[in-house]
C-alpha positions in Angstrom: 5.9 7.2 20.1 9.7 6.5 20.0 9.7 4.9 23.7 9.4 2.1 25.2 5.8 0.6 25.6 5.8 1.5 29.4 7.1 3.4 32.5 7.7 6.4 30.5 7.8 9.1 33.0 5.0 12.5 32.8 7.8 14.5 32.2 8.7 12.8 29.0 5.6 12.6 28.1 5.3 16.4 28.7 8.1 17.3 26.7 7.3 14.6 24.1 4.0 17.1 23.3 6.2 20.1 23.3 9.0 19.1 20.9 8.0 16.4 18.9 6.9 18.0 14.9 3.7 17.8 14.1 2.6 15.5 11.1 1.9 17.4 8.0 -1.5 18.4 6.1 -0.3 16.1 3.3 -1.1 13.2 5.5 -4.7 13.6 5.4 -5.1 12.7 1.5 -3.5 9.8 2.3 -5.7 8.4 5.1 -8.4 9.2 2.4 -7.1 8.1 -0.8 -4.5 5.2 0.2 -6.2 3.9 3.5 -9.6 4.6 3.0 -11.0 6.9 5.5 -13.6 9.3 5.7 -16.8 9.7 7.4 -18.4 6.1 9.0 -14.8 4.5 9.0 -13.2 3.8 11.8 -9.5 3.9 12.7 -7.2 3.0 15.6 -4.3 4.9 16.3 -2.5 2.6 17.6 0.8 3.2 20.1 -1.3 6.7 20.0 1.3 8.2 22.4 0.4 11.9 23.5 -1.9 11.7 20.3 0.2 13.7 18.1 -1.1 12.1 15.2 -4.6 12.3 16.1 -5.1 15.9 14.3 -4.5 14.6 10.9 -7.2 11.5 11.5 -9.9 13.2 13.5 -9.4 16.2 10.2 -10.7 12.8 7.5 -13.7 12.4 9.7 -12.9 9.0 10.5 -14.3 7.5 14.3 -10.9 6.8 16.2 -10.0 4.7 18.5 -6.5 5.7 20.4 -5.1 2.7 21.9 -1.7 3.5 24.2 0.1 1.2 26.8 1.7 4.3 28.6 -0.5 5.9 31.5 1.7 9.1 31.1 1.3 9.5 27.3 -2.5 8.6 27.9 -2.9 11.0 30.6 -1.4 13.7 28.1 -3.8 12.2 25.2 -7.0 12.3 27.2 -6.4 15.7 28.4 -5.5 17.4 24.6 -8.4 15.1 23.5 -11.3 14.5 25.9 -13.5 13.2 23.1 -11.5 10.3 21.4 -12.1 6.7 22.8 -8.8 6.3 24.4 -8.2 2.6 25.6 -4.7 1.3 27.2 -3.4 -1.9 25.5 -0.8 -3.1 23.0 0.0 -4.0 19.6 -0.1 -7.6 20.9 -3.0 -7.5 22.9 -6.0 -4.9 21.7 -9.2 -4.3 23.3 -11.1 -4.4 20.1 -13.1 -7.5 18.4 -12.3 -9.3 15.9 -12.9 -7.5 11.7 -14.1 -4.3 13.8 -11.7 -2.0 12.2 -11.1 0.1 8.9 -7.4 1.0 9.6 -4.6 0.8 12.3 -2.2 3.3 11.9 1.1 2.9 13.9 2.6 6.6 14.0 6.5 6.5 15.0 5.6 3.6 16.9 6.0 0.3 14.9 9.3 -0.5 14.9 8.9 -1.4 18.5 6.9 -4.2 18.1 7.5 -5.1 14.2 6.7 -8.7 15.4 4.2 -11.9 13.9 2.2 -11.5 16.8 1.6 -7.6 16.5 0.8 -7.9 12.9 -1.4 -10.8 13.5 -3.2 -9.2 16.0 -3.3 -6.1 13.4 -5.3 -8.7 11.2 -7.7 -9.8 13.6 -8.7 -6.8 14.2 -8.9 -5.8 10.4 -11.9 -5.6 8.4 -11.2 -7.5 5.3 -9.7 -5.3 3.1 -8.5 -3.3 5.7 -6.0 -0.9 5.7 -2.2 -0.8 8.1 -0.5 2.3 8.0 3.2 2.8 9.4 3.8 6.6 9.5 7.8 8.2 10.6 8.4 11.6 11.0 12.9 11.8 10.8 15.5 13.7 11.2 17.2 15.1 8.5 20.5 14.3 9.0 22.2 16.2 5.9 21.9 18.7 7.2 25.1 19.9 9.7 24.0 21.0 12.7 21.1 18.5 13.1 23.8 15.8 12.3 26.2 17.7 15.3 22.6 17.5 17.3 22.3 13.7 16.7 26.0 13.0 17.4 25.4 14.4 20.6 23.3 12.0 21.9 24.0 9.2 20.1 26.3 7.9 23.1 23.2 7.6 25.2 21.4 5.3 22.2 20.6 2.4 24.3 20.5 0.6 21.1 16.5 0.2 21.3 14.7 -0.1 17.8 14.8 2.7 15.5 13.0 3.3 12.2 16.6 4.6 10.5 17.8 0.2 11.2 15.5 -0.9 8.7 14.6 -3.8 10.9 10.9 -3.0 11.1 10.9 -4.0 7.8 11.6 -7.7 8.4 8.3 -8.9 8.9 7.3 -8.0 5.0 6.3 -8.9 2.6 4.1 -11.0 4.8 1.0 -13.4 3.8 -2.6 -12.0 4.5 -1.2 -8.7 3.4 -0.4 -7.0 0.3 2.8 -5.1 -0.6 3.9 -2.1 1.2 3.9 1.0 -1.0 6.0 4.3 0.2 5.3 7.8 0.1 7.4 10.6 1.6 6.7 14.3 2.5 8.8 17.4 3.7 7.5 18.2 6.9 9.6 21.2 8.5 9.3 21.9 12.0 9.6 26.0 12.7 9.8 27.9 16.0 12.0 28.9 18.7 15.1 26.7 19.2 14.3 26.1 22.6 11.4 24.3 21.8 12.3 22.4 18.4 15.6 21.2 19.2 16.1 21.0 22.8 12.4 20.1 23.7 13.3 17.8 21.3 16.1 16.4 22.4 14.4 16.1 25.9 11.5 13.9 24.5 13.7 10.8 24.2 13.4 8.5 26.3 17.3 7.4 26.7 17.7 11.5 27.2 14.7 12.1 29.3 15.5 9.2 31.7 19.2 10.2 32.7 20.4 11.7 35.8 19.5 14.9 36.3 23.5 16.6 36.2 23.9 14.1 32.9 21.1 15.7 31.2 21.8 18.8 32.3 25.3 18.3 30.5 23.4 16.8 27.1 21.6 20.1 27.0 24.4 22.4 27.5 26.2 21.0 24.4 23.2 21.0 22.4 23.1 24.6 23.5 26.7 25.1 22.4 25.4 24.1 19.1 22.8 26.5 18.7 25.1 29.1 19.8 27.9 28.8 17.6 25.5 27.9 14.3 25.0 31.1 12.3 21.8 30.1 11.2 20.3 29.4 14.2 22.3 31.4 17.1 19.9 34.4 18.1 17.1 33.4 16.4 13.2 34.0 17.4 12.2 31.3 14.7 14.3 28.1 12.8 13.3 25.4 11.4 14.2 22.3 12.2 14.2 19.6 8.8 12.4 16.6 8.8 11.4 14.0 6.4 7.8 11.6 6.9 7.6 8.3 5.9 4.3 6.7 4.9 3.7 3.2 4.3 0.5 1.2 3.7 -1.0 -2.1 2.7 -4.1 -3.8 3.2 -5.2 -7.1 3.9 -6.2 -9.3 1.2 -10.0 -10.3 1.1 
């Protein structure tokens, strides 16, 4: 979700739903060939969010479980998707028995707790032979005006955990689990500018949370950039360039 676990206020969580990319269709071989799933496996999505990535497990069949500490992301969830078990609780702490699960999959999410106890709660609630997936959809930053975008509001970075550090990665290679393995899509994000970059911009949490003249401020200059970029001033339709990142391992039998 690219917050923090709590307090994340409804219009964040609003604009999170609006802006955020989707994940892309490649996604769902994936879940299927990598992780395993398919009909009579179940999955939790876990730091679910507003459920963004919920489209691309519900598509493989799998039974899901959406497990979000946020009441304002899991009043958005419940409302785009009345059907799916949504339960509140955290990586460290997860309402689920013990070996009950196929899969967790932690979708722009893990870095926040990319701790022992999260990944040995992960295990516990693991079937042996289970499968973690770590899933990151990010900026791409060659290109000019997203890097003019992200210099922007990189003064308001309170310096909270971020996939781009790397530290996520510091609990690997870990016992219990076999090696992380990489994959990476293209996953453009295309429609008005208002909605990919500024509705964008707006679901961050260090953005969404300032005073309201501040923000106001942080969107004018993004707006500035839009303006004066040839390729994007005027236009019905951009696309916005993003990168996902999928990792998975399993745990060892």
């Amino acid at each position: 979700m690219n917050e923090t676990e709590g307090g994340i206020p409804a219009s964040q969580a609003a604009a999170y739903v609006r802006g955020r990319p989707d994940y892309p269709l490649a996604l769902e071989e994936w879940l299927r060939r990598d992780l395993g799933l398919g009909e009579g496996k179940v999955a939790i999505d876990l730091g679910s969010g507003t459920g963004k990535f919920l489209p691309r497990l519900l598509a493989v069949g799998a039974e899901v479980m959406a497990i979000e500490p946020s009441a304002a992301m899991r009043s958005q969830l419940e409302a785009l998707f009345p059907t799916v078990d949504a339960r509140a609780g955290r990586a460290q702490a997860m309402p689920v028995a013990d070996g009950s699960v196929d899969a967790v999959i932690c979708a722009q999410c893990f870095h926040w707790f990319a701790t022992d106890e999260a990944l040995e709660e992960i295990r516990r609630v693991l079937k042996p032979g289970g499968s973690l997936g770590l899933v990151w959809n990010i900026r791409d930053s060659t290109t000019p005006w997203v890097a003019r975008v992200i210099e922007i509001m990189a003064p308001y970075d309170p310096g909270t955990p971020h996939f781009e550090s790397g530290e996520w990665r510091k609990p690997f290679p870990r016992d219990g689990f076999t090696e992380l393995r990489e994959h990476t899509f293209a996953n453009p994000q295309a429609g008005p500018p208002e909605k990919v970059i500024i509705d964008r911009v707006l679901s961050v949490g260090s953005i969404a949370t300032l005073p309201p003249e501040e923000r106001e401020r942080v969107i004018a200059r993004v707006q500035e950039v839009i303006d004066h970029t040839p390729e994007l001033a005027g236009k019905p339709e951009i696309t916005f360039p993003n990168t996902t990142y999928a990792y998975h391992c399993r745990v060892r039998s």
